[in-house]
Each structure stands twice: as C-alpha cells, then as structure tokens.
TORLUMMI-537406 format. One record per residue (C-alpha): residue in three letters; x, y, z. Coordinates in steps of 0.2 Angstrom, whole numbers, plus 5000, padded with zeros to 4 digits. Last residue first. Layout:
N
ALAXYZ ...
END
This chain:
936
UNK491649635225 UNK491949785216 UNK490049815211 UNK490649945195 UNK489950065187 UNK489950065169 UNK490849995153 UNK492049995139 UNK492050045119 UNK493450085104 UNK493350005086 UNK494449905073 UNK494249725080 UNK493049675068 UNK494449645056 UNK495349525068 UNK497049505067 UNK497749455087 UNK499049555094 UNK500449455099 UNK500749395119 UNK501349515132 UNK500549675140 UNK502249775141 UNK501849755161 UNK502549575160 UNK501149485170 UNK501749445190 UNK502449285192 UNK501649165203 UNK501249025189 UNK499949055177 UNK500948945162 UNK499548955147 UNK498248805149 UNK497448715131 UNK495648695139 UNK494848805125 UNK495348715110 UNK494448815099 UNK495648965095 UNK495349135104 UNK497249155112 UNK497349325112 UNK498849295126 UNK498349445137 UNK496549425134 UNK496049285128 UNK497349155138 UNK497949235153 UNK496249325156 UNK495449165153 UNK496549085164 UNK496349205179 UNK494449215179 UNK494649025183 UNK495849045194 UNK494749205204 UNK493249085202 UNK494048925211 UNK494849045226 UNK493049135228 UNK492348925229 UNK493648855238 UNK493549005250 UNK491748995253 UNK490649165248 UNK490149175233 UNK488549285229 UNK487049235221 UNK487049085231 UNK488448955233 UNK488248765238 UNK489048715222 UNK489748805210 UNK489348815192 UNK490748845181 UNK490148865161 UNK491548885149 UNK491448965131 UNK492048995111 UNK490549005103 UNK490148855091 UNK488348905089 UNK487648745101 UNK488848795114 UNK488148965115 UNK486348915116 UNK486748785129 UNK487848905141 UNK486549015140 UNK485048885144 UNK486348845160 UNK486749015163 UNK484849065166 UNK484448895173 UNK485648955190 UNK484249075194 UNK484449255190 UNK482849335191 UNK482449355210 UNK484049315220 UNK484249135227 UNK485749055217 UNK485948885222 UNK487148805209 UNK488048995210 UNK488449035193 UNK489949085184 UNK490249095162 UNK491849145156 UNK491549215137 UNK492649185123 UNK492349325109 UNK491149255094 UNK489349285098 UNK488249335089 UNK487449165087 UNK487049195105 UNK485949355101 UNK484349295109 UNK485149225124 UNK485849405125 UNK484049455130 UNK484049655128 UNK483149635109 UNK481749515115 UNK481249605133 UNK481249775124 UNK480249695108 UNK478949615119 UNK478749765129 UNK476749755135 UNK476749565134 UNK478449545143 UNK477949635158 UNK478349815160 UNK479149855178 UNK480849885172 UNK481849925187 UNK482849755190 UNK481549645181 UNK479649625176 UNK478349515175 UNK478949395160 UNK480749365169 UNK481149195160 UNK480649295143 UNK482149395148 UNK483549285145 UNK485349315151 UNK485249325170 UNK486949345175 UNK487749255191 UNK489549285183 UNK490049345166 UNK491749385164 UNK492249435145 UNK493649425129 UNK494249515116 UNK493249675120 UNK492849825108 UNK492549745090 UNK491349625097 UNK490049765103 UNK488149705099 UNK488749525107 UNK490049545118 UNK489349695122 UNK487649605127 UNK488549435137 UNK489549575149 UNK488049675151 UNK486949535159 UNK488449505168 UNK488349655176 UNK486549645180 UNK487249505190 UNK489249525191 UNK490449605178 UNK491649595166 UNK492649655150 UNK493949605142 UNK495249745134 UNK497049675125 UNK496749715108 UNK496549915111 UNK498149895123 UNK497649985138 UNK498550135146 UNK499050225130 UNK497550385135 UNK496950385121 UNK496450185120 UNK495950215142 UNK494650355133 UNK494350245119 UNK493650085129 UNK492550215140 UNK491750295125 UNK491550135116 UNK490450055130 UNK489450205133 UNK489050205114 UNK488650005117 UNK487750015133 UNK486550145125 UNK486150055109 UNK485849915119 UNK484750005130 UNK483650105117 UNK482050035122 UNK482950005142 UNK482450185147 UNK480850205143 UNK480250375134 UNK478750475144 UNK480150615147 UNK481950555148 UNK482250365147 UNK484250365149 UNK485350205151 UNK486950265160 UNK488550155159 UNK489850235170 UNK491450175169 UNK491550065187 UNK493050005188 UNK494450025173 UNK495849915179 UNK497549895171 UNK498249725174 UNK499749685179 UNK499349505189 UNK499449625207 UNK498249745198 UNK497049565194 UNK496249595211 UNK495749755208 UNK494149655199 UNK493549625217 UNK493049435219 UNK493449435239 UNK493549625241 UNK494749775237 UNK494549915246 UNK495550055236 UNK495450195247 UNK494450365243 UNK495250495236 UNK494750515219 UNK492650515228 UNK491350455222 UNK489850505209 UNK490250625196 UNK488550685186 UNK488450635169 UNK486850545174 UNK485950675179 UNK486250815168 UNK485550685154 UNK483950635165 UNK482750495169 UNK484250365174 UNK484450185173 UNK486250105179 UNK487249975169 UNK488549865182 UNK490549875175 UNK492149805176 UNK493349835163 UNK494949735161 UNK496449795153 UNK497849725147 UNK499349845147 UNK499849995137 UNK501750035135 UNK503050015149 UNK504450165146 UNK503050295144 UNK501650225153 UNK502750195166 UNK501850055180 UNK502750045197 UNK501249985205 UNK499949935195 UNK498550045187 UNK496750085194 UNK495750185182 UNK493750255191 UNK492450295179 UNK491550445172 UNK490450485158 UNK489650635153 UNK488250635139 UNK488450715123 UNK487850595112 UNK489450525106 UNK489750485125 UNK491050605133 UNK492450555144 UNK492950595164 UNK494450525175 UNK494350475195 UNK496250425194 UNK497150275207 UNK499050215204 UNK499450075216 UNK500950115229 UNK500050005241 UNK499649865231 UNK500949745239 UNK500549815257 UNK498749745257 UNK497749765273 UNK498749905276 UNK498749925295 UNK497349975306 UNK497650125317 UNK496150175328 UNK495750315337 UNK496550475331 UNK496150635339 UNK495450785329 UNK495350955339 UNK493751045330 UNK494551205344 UNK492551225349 UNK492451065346 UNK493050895345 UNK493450795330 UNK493450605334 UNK494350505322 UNK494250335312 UNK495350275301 UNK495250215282 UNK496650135275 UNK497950225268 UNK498650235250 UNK497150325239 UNK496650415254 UNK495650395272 UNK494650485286 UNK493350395294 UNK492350525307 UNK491650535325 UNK490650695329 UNK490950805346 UNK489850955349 UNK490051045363 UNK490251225355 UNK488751195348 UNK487951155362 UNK486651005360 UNK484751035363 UNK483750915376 UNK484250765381 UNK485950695386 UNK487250585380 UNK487150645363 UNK488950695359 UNK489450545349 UNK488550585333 UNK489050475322 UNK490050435302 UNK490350605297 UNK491550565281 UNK493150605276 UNK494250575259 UNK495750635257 UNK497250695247 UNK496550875241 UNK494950865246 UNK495050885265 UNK493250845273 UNK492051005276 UNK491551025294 UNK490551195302 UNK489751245283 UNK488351365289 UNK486651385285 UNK485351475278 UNK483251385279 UNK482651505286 UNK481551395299 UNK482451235298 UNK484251345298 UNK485651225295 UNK487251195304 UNK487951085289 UNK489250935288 UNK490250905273 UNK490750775262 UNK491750815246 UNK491350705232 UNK492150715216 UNK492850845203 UNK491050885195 UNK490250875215 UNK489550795227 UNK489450835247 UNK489150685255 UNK487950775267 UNK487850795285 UNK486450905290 UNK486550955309 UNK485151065316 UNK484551225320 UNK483151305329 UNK483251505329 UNK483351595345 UNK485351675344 UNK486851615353 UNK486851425346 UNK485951275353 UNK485851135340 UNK484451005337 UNK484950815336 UNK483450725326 UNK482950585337 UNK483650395340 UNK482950295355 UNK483850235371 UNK482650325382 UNK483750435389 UNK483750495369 UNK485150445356 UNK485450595342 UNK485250585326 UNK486150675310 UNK484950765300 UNK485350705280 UNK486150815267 UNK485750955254 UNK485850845240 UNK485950965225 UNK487350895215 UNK486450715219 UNK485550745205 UNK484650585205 UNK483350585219 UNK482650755210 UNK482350915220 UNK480950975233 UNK481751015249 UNK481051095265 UNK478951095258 UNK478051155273 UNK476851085283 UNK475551215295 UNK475651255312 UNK474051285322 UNK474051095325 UNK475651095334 UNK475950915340 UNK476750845324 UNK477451005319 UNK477750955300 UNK479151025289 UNK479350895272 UNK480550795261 UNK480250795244 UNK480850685230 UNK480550655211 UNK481450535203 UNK480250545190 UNK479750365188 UNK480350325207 UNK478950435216 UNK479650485233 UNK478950565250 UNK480050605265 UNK479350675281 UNK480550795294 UNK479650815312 UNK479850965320 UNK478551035336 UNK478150895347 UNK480150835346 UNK481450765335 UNK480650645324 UNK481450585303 UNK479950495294 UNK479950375280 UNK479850365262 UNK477950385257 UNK477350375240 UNK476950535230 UNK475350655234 UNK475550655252 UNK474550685268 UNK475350725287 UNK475050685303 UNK473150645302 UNK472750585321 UNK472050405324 UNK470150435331 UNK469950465352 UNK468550325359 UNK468850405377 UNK470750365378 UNK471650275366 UNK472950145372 UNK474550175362 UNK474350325357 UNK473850375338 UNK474950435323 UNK474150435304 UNK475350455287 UNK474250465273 UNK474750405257 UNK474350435238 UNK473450595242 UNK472650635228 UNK472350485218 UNK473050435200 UNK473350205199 UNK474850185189 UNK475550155209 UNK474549995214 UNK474450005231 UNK472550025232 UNK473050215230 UNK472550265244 UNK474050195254 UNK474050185273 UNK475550255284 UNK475950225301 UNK476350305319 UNK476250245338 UNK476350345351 UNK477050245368 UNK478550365379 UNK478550505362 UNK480250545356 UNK480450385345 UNK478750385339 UNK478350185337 UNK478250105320 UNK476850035309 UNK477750055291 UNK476249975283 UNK474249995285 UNK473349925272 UNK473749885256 UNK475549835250 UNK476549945237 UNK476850005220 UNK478050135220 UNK478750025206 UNK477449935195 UNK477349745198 UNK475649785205 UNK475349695223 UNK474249535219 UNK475049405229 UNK474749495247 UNK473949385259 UNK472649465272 UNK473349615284 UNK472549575302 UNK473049775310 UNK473349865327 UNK472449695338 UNK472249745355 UNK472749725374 UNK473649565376 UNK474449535393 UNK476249495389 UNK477149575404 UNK477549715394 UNK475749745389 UNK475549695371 UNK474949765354 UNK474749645340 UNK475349655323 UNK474549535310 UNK475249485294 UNK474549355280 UNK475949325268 UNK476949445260 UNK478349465268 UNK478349255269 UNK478849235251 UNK477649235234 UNK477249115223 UNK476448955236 UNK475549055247 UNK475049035264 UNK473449055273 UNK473949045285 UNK474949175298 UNK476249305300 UNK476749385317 UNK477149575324 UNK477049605343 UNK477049785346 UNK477649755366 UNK477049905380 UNK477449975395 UNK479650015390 UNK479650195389 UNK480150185372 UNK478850055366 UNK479549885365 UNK479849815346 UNK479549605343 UNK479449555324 UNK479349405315 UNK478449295325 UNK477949145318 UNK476849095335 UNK476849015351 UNK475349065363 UNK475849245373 UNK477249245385 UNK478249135394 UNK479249175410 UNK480949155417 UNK481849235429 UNK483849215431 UNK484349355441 UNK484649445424 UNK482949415419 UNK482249325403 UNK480349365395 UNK480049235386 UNK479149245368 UNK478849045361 UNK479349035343 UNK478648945328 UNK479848975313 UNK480648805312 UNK479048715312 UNK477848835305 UNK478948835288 UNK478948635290 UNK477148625289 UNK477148745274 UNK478248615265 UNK477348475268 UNK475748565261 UNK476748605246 UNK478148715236 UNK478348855247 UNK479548965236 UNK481548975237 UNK481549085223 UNK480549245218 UNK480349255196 UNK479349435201 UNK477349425203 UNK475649475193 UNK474149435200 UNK472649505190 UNK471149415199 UNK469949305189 UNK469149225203 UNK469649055193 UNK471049075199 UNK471748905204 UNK473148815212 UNK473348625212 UNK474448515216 UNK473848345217 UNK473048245229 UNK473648165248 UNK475548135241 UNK476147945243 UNK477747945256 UNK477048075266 UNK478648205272 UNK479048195289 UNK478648315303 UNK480148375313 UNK479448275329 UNK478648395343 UNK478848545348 UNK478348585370 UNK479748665374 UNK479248795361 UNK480948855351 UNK481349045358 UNK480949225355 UNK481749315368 UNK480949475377 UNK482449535389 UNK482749605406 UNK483949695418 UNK484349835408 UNK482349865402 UNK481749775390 UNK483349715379 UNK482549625364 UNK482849435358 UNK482849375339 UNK481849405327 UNK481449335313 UNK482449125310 UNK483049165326 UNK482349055338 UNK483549045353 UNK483648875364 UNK482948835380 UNK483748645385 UNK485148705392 UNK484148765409 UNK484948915420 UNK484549045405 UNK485649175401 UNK487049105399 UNK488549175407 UNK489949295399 UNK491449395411 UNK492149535405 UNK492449615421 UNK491549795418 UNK490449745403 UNK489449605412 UNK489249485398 UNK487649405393 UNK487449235384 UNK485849175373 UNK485949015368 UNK485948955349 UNK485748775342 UNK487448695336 UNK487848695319 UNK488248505310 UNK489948445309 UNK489648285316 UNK490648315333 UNK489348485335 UNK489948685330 UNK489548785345 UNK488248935346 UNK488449075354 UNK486949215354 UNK487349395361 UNK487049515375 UNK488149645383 UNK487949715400 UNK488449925411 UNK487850005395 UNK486350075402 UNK485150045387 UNK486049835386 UNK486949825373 UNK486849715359 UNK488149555350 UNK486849465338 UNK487949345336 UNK489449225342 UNK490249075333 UNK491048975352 UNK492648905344 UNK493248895364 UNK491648905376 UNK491049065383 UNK491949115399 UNK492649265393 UNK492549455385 UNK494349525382 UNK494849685391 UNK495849785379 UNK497049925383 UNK496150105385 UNK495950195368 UNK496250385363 UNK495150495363 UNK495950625377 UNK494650585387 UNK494950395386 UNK493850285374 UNK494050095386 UNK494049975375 UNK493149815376 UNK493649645365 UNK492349515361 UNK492849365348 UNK492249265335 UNK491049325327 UNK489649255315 UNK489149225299 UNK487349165295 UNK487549035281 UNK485848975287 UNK484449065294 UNK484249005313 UNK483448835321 UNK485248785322 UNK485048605316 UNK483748645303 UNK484748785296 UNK483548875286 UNK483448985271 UNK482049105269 UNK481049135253 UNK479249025258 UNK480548895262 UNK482148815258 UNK482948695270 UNK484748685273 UNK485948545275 UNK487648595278 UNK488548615263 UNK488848805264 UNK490048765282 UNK490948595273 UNK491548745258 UNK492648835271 UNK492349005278 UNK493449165273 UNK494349245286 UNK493949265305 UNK493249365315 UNK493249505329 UNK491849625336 UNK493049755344 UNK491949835358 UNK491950025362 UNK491750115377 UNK491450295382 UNK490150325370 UNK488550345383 UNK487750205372 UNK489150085372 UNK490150135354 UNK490449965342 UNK491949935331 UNK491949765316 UNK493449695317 UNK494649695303 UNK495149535292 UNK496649435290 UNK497249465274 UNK496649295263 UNK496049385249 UNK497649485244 UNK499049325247 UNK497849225237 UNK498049345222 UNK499849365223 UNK500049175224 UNK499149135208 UNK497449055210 UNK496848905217 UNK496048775212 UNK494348665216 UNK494548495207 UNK494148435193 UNK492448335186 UNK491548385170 UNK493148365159 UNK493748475147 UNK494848555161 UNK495748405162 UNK496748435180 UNK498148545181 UNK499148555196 UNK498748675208 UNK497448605219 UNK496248645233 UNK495148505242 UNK495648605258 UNK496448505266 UNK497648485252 UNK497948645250 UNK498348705266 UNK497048805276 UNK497149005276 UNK497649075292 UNK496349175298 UNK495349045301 UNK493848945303 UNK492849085292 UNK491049155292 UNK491149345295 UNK490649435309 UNK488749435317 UNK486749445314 UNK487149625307 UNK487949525292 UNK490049595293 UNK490049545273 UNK491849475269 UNK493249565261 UNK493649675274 UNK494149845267 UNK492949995271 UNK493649965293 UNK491849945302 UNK490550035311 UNK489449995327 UNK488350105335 UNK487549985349 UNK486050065358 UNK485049895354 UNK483249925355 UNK482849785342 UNK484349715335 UNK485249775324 UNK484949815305 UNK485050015308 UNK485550075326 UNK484150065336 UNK482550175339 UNK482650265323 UNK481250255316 UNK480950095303 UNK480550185285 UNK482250255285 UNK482450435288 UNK484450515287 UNK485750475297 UNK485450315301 UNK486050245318 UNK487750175316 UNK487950055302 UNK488749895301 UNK489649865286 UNK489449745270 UNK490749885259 UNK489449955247 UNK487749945259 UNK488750015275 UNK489550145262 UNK487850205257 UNK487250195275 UNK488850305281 UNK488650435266 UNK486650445270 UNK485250345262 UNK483950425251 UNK484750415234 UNK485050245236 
END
C-alpha cells in the first residue's frame, strides 16, 4: 500500500473510482486506474457509500427503497435458532435505517474538465441477483447468460453537469433513450469529450441477465443509441471490454457470431484425472479457488472467454479483426497506429488461474493487420511462493505515455524466484513499435530490487520505482530516458513502512493524446519542478500536503497543506492539464475532498494564484442519527515499548461521567512489520469522516456501543527474525494494551469487551479468544481461515511452507487451540467464499472442533456470497446475527449453554449504563484489544 497515493489508498479503502494515479502503478498512466482502456474519464466518489462502486459500474441493488419484509424472505419473528433451517432476519431498526441510505453517485470529469457525469445507483441487491447461475473457471466467475463476470454491479443512471467558471455546477442533463431498468457499465469518454460509451444490459422475464450491448451517448443532448445496427452482436466482457480508438471509433471485444452450442458435459468421463510430475519440478502454489477442474471445464473457459475484436464506428461501420481468441487485453498506442493485442492460450492448468496461463501479446496495425509477436510466455505453475517473487519473461509490457508508439517492459534475472541473489534483479528495456534497420531493445534503466513501475514526463525525466518486501526497502529513481550522456540518480531511498518520511507521489497530467504524464511546473526561475502530493503523516495524524518540488536540488515548497485542526483534505486530480507542455504555476487549479468528523466529504476546486476554494458538491449526511457521534485518534504503549494507536467512536450523547462505561466492541485486522519505529507510527487521520459501510462495526454506535476500530496490532520480525514466530505472543500484548487503554480511560466496561473482525481478522478473533480469554467475553469471526495446515504453501505475507515453519504454522492455527476455547464465538462464512486461503471448509472444520469441545458457538453460512457479503438478506442476516450475540454475551453476559435462548433486540437503543450484571469469572482479571480495522 505503501506505494499508492492518498486518493488510491482511499479508492482501495472506501470501493472508489480513482482518478488517474498519482503515483507509478505498473500499468502507465494512459487512463485513469481500473477503467477502461484509453478512457479520459477521472471519476471519484463520496468516502461513504456502503457498496463497492466496481470500475465495471455502480452498485448492485433494485432499489433505493429497501424491499418489504416479506418480499424479501426477511423476518422478525423468531424462529428456532437451534434449527438448521430459519429464515433471513432483520436487524434492529436503527441499524436498517443506516445501511439502507440511499447511495451517492459516483463523479466523473470529461477530459478538458468542464463536465462532470453523476454515475447513479442503487442500494443493496437482492439475494435472486447472487443466485443466478454462475460458472466457475480457471479463477474467474461467469455469468453464462451475460457472457460477463458475474455479480458485476452496475449503474443505473447518467447525469451531465455543466462545471461553470466560477466552479460551481450547471443543472443536470440526464442521458436517455436507453431502455427503463437498463444496468449500465463501463461508462468512458470519448478523448474529445464531445460522446460517452458504456454497456446496458436488461434483466430477461426469467430473471436471468441479459447480454450486453454497447450504447454511445452524444454528450451535448444526452441522447443514447446502440452502437451497432444488428442486436444480434453482443459485448464479451469476461477481459476486456471495448476501447475508444480514435473519437469516432472503437475496438470491442465481442461474442463470435459464428459460436456454437454451449458444449455439454460427457455423461461417462473419457479416462481419469490425472496430473503428473514425474519431471520432478519444484511447484509450489497458494490454496486458489475456482480452479479448472477438467477437459470439460477448460472447453467451457474458451467458450465464454472467446471474443471476436471489431472495430465499430460512430456512422455505424463494422469490421472484424484478427481470428477469435481469449483476449484479455486490448491497449492502442498513443498516437492511435497500432493495437498491443494480449491473449492467453492452452495448455491450461488445473492449479493455478488464467494469469498464469500461457500468454502471448501481439502487436497490431490499427486496422488489425498483424505485424509481430512482442512475447509467447509458457504456463506459469512453478513461480516461488516467496514474495517479490515473480513471473519470467517479459512482464509489465506497457506503452510510453509521452512517446506516439514506444513500448517499455521489464524482465527478471532472477529466474523469478526472489531467494535467488543476482545483480540486477530486473531490467527495464524500451524499444519502438516497429524497429528500424535491426535496432536492439534499449536498456532504460537496471535494478537490484524488484521492479514497481515507472512514472514518464518527457525524453529527459522519467521516475523508476524498485521494492524488495522483506526489508521494506524502496527506491525511486532519476532516469533521462532519451539522454544518454545523463546518468540515474537515486531521488528517494527510505523504508515502505515509515510512512513519516513519504515525500509524496508526482501528480499527472492528461496529454493531447489522452494519456497521463508527470505534470512539470513552470515558475520564474530555470529549474524543472514538479507537483508531489503526499498524505502528509505524522505523530498526531495525517496532514496531506502538496509539494513544488525541485527534481534536480531536490528543495521544495509547501504550496497546499490541508487544515488540521477540524479537517481533513486531500489532493484528489489535477484539473488544469488541458494543454501540453509545462503548467504555470500561477495557473494551477487541483480539485480536493475536504471533510471532518460530522460532515461528509465534499469536493472543491482550489484555484490559484489567490488558492480561491469553490465548493462543488453538497451531499447530505448520509446518517443524521450518528451525526453528533464522538470520534478520537488515541495512542497506548505495548509492554514492550512499542506505540499503539487506534481509533474510539462513542455514541451520541454519551457522558462518561454521568453514563459509566459501555459495551465495547473491538474490531481489528493484525498487520506485519520489519520495524519497532515503524509500526508505532500513527496512520490516518482524527479528522476524517466516519464512513460507515454495509458490515461496518460503527454500526453497533446507534445500538450503544463503544467502538474501538482499528487498534493497532503490529507483529514485528526485525532483522533475520520472522514475524509470525512470536505472533500469538504479539497479538496477545497488543490485545491487552488496547483493552486497558479504553479500561483506563472508563469508556468500556472490562466485562463487557468482544472482540471482532473479518478474514485475517477473524483469524485474530478465534486466536485471542483462545490465548487471551480474560480480555474479551465474547467474539465475531467472519470469513476466517482458522487452520494453517490447509495453507501448507504459504499465507497472507508468510511465504514459508508448512514444512519449513511447522511450529509457526501449528501454534498460529486456532483450530489447534479449540479446546481453549471457552468465550462464545459467532462464526460467518460465505458458502462460496473464492479468496485464496479462506474457503468455507475452514469454518466448517472450526465449527466441528469447537462443537466437539463443548465451546459455546454458532456457525452461519450464507449462501450465494463470497468472501465478502453483499446481498441485502445476506448483510441484514449477519448484522442480526452479530446483534444477538452482542445482546446476549456481551452486554447481557449471558455465557450459559443454551445458546439459542433470545434477549428482547427490539428497536430501542442499549441503555448507555451497559446493562446486564457482570459476569464472575476468574479468568476475567486482565486488560487486552485489537488492531486495525477493515470497517466494512
């Protein structure tokens, strides 16, 4: 994360879509991050929605008003909750009212900035959208029906503003002519700005998605078309998608016309199942889900994922191009000549997904004539599990963004296996598009860690970034990609994980040719400057900033600092890039989200020279009831001395003094770290907004609960020590430091503390309630993985197998210590959890071994959802569920063994004294919480 600017950061933590990265990803900048290719849409997103704005579209929903109960297959009344069959449920009114706010649209600039679209949707979707049939192969979930990746949300509406001189917005023009319930994705611009693409897809009589057609609007009336004349050509976009050419036409990657029959499975198998190596190889791989599993399988991979390219015009022209493949990636160069054409192709594999089968990339006339072959990588099944460790061959093959057709890409020397010591590890190698007289690749630059990605401005100033994850060592480099008498320079040379010292990430600006270059700033004197806008941490919280800094002196000048006293500001885009060439300082005009603790985030434009700030949108509370909500960044010391930090939310009107302590619940997610300094360091910000999502922990102020987010809950390997040998000893001490702090400070009743979290956050959640029983009475466990031996090869950064950390793997499993026991624990799983590690038989074993030791526990696995829940029965189901056991073991203390006996969780809000008698327990006698926290 370490490498990702403020807006990416937030992008990742609130489901946003970004505007063009601020700092280098390993894809150039030629579109705005995770939309589609050669789009020149900037698009951002109010922090609070409580549904993931996907860049394929809005959130999944079939309305903002939340469906009746009964409609909805919701109930109140109470079922037997012994039994394996109830019905969903639905949590207490002040919880529904929260997660079913309407939710905000998603913005989007036009590439000249002088228009923005409002990307509307809708609120949660229903359960009959996650139980459409859905195929599962080589890692990528399919709907059949659509031909597209299934569960895909979507928009449901197109507004267009006007953005006025003065910055504020003209009245919205809505886009029309699409049909009525039309889900729309995919929404780009064309480079001039003057049409808008997207997909529209329409639910069918039997409940089933409709296929995708592509639709253009002209921007200036707001009227939508199809694209194509015929109905019968349909999107593909299980890969890509479709690409904006020029600004009349666009490369679409569509089902072949000529596709036969789905094929059909054989009724008697044609032989067994075999795989073999009896060549010996060392091929070690992560738990992956979703896996080819057969032939039949693999032919219905290159069924759904077959496209045939077309080239589409605006006057209606059609014309195929190339053979149908699986493509999985079409990019134009920037002076639109030529196509890199990437594809995948058998053999296939059976343990590994399709990113690591056989890929070539192709390079292409516009018109589709082929002109050579750039790489034929083989299968990849036996890349080292080490981090850092990476793919042979040439990767990262990108175009230059401020060259018309240069491309660029790195190849390891390493073999890809990073325990492997070789100077350099990567070279980064640039070459033309079609190269003249026999000319070699180009060296651009050699590195001794692994390569991060490259930020371009021009033939004299490129930026290259190198990492090496075990010592959170990063650089980022100088090069003159053009200048050959010019040699590198090391810019910055610091550790990922002292974020103290981040200096910042180049702000981009957008080319004539619609591609994204670092912006350079013309001031009075001759240097060459440009823009670094950074999130500014520091001990008492972040304070973002934006930098005019010196590349060749390396000085520099604080232009923008956000407020620090009530809020919280960020740099979120350039917006005065309209023209290439350096940018006048006294010109420059950046758009910003400015928020606090009790208003929702906003976005401005500050304008120089005066820095004039004008407001441009004015979203409402999204939760009113919450809005006088108490809110501290506060700091604590582990017994070993290191710094701690977390975030304490308490209710509205809450009075320490004349209410007492509360129930507490702390929600936490362990993070690894190679250094003391580091991770006491403060990350966040006091004054940011409370966004409260879906699943968010927050919920539960409305209920009268204090909230302890995100307690930090570092595990430290410093040196050639690894972290997680001492990580239960770790989570424990970090635990009681956090449960004392809140103790001390007579918000949280020391019998009255449950602890929670999601993932590796459940994984936490089982551990303290085994190692650390005197510290919570009760905890939350959802979509954990609980025993490491089912993760022999490695899991989230520990890339030991079980055979070289037997004891590691043995003493972190909570599965091992389920005799341990003896606190009720709320276990939650998706029944079709797809994320590497933690399938659904993790919880069920778990549930198993707790059960057969007489723990007090519950086990509710929900169908149709992943690793994250997303249908409203489903988020409504959990949040009662997580409701009842906070009613009954942790403000109640009820721990006796009939579990299903219900305490009253009607709509009034919990009596802020904390309720219920304290329950004697000897064990009970100690202080411990948790880490930071994935809200939602």
């Amino acid at each position: 994360m370490s490498s990702l600017s403020i807006f990416q950061r937030a992008c990742l933590r609130f489901a946003l879509l970004p505007v063009p990265p601020l700092r280098a990803p390993l894809r150039p900048p030629r579109r705005p991050l995770g939309l589609p290719r050669r789009s020149a849409m900037s698009s951002v997103a109010p922090r609070l929605s409580h549904i993931a704005a996907a860049a394929a579209g809005g959130a999944a929903g079939e309305s903002n008003e939340p469906p009746p109960a009964a409609a909805s297959g919701l109930a109140q009344e109470d079922d037997d909750l012994s039994s394996g069959m109830m019905g969903y449920r639905l949590p207490p009114k002040e919880i529904q009212d929260i997660v079913d706010a309407p939710p905000l649209p998603v913005l989007s600039f036009s590439p000249s900035k002088d228009k923005i679209l409002f990307l509307k949707r809708r609120a949660l979707p229903p359960l009959s959208d996650l139980a459409k049939p859905e195929e599962k192969l080589a890692g990528v979930r399919i709907d059949g029906h659509s031909n597209t990746r299934s569960r895909m949300s979507f928009y449901t509406g197109i507004g267009i503003h006007r953005l006025m001189e003065d910055g504020t917005l003209g009245p919205e023009k809505e886009v029309h002519g699409y049909p009525d319930g039309a889900r729309i994705n995919f929404v780009t611009w064309s480079q001039d700005g003057r049409h808008l693409s997207f997909s529209v897809r329409v639910e069918e009589e039997d409940n089933t998605s409709g296929k995708l057609r592509l639709w253009v609007a002209d921007v200036e009336s707001g009227e939508a078309r199809p694209l194509f004349k015929s109905p019968e050509i349909h999107l593909n976009a299980i890969f890509d998608s479709f690409v904006w050419i020029d600004n009349s036409t666009l490369l679409v990657c569509t089902i072949p016309l000529s596709r036969g029959a789905l094929p059909q499975k054989p009724s008697v198998p044609s032989g067994p199942k075999i795989q073999s190596n009896e060549t010996s190889n060392v091929v070690q791989v992560r738990t992956f889900q979703d896996l080819l599993k057969d032939e039949y399988d693999a032919d219905l991979f290159d069924y759904y994922a077959t496209s045939q390219l077309v080239l589409a015009s605006l006057d209606g022209t059609v014309k195929p191009i190339g053979p149908p493949a699986v493509y999985t990636s079409i990019d134009p160069s920037p002076d639109d000549k030529y196509l890199m054409i990437s594809s995948i192709h058998r053999p296939y594999s059976y343990i590994v997904p399709c990113g690591r089968f056989p890929k070539k990339v192709e390079l292409w006339t516009a018109d589709g004539n082929f002109i050579r072959e750039l790489c034929d990588l083989p299968l990849a099944e036996d890349i080292p599990i080490a981090t850092s460790s990476v793919r042979k061959g040439k990767r990262s093959i990108y175009w230059r963004p401020d060259k018309p057709s240069m491309l660029y890409w790195v190849e390891t020397q390493d073999g890809g296996d990073a325990k492997v010591e070789v100077s350099p590890r990567d070279i980064v190698y640039m070459e033309n598009a079609e190269p003249i007289n026999g000319e070699q690749p180009e060296i651009l630059h050699k590195l001794d860690l692994r390569y991060a990605g490259t930020s371009w401005c021009d033939e004299s100033l490129a930026l290259v970034y190198e990492s090496w994850y075990k010592t959170r060592k990063t650089r980022t480099w100088v090069v003159s990609p053009d200048k050959k008498d010019v040699s590198s320079r090391i810019l910055f040379d610091r550790s990922s994980e002292d974020v103290y010292s981040d200096p910042g990430s180049p702000m981009l600006r957008r080319t004539a040719m619609g591609t994204y270059v670092i912006a350079k700033i013309k001031k009075q004197d001759e240097s060459t400057y440009i823009l670094l806008n950074g999130m500014g941490a520091t001990p008492e919280g972040n304070v973002p900033f934006l930098d005019l800094f010196d590349i060749n002196t390396g000085s520099k000048e604080r232009i923008w600092q956000s407020d620090k006293e009530k809020y919280y500001e960020t740099v979120v885009a350039l917006m005065s890039d309209k023209t290439d060439g350096e940018l006048p300082l006294d010109q420059l005009k950046i758009l910003t989200s400015k928020e606090s603790k009790t208003e929702n985030t906003q976005y401005y434009l500050q304008i120089w020279p005066e820095k004039k700030q004008v407001q441009i949108t004015n979203f409402p509370h999204p939760y009113p009831q919450l809005a006088s909500l108490y809110k501290e960044m506060i700091r604590y010391q582990r017994k070993d001395g290191v710094q701690l930090t977390a975030t304490l939310y308490l209710p509205p009107g809450y009075d320490p003094s004349k209410d007492g302590p509360l129930p507490c619940l702390v929600w936490s997610y362990p993070g690894e770290f190679k250094s003391k300094d580091a991770a006491g360091q403060v990350r966040g910000s006091p004054n940011e907004f409370p966004g409260i999502g879906a699943t968010s922990p927050l919920l539960w102020l409305a209920r009268g609960f204090a909230i302890l987010s995100g307690p930090t809950i570092p595990i430290i390997g410093e040196g050639d020590e690894e972290a997680n040998d001492r990580y239960v000893e770790q989570l424990v001490a970090s635990a009681e430091a956090a449960v004392e702090e809140v103790v001390r400070r007579g918000v949280a009743h020391p019998d009255k503390i449950a602890v929670g979290g999601h993932s590796y956050g459940a994984f936490m959640t089982a551990n303290l309630l085994a190692h650390a029983p005197h510290l919570f009475c009760c905890g939350i466990a959802r979509s954990g993985a609980y025993n490491r031996t089912l993760t022999p090869f490695g899991f989230q950064n520990e890339d030991r197998t079980l055979w070289e950390a037997t004891n590691t793997y043995v003493e972190m499993s909570p599965f091992m210590s389920a005799n341990k026991i003896k606190k009720p624990i709320l276990l939650i799983h998706g029944e079709q959890d797809n994320n590497s590690g933690t399938l659904t038989m993790q919880s069920d074993r778990f549930f198993n071994a707790l059960k057969g030791h007489g723990a007090l526990s519950r086990l509710v696995i929900l169908p149709f959802e992943s690793h994250g829940y997303s249908a409203r029965e489903s988020i409504m189901h959990v949040l009662w569920e997580t409701d009842r056991w906070l009613q009954n073991y942790c403000l109640n203390g009820t721990s006796k063994t009939d579990s299903d006996s219900v305490v009253d969780t009607g709509n009034k809000t919990l009596s802020t004294s904390g309720g219920g008698a304290p329950r004697e327990d000897p064990e009970e006698k100690g202080f411990s919480s948790m880490q930071r926290s994935l809200l939602w």
